[in-house]
C-alpha positions as CSV (number, residue, x, y, z in Angstrom):
1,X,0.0,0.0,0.0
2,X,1.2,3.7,-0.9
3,X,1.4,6.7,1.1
4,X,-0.2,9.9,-0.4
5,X,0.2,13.2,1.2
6,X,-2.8,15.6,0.5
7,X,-2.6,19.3,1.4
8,X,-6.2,21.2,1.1
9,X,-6.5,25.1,1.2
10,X,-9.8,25.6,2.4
11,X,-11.0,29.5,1.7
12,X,-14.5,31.3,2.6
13,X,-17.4,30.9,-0.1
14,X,-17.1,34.6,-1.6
15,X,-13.2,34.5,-1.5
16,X,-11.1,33.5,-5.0
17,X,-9.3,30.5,-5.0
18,X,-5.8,29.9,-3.0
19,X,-2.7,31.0,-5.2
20,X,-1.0,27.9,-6.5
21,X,2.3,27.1,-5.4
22,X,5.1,27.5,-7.5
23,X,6.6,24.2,-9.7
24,X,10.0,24.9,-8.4
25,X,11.9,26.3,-5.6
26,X,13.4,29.3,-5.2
27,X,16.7,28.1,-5.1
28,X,16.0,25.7,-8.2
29,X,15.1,28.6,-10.0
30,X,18.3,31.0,-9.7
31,X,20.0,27.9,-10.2
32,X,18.8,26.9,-13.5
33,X,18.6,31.3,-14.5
34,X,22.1,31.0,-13.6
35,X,23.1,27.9,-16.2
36,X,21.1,29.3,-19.1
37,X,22.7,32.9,-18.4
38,X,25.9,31.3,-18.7
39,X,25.2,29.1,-21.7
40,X,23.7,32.0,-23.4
41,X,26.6,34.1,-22.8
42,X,29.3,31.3,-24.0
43,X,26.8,31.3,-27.1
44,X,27.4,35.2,-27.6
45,X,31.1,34.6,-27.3
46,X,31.2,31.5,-30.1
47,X,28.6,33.7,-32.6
48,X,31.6,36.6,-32.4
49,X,34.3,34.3,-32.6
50,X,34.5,34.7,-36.5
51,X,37.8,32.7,-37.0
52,X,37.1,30.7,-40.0
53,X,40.7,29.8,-41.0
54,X,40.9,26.2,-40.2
55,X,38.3,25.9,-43.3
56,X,41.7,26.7,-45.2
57,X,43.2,23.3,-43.5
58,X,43.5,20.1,-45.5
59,X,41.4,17.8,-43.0
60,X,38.7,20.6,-43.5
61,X,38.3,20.2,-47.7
62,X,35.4,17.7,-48.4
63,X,37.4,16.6,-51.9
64,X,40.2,15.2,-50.0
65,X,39.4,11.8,-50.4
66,X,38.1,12.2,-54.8
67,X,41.6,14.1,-55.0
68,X,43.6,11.4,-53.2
69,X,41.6,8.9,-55.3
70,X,42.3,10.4,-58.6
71,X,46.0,11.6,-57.9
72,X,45.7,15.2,-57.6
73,X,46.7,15.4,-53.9
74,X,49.5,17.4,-53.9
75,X,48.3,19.4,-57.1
76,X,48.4,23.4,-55.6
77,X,47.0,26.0,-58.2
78,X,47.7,29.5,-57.8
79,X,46.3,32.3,-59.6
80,X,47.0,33.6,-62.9
């Protein structure tokens, strides 16, 4: 057999209803506003972080592997 807790908030007949109680602590709450605050500003930090050179490394170049394939690895062109 289970044990059920059951809290009843009586009020007068012309009176609104009792104010529910909140989903989550206090505490709970500033905890998990502090964790998005800080994901959202590590997310500010990696939009302005505009360093795109490792797109100019060789593991980065999606023809690699037809280049290595076809022999053209170490073929470099420079412009005319």
């Amino acid at each position: 057999m289970e044990k059920t807790k059951i809290i009843v908030k009586l009020s007068a007949d012309k009176e609104h209803a009792p104010p529910r109680e909140a989903p989550i602590d206090a505490k709970t709450q500033n905890e998990m506003m502090a964790y998005w605050y800080r994901k959202q500003e590590e997310h500010k930090k990696l939009v302005e972080d505009d360093d795109v050179s490792y797109a100019n490394s060789e593991w980065a170049d999606g023809h690699s592997l037809k280049n290595q394939l076809q022999g053209m690895g170490g073929v470099k062109f420079r412009p005319v």
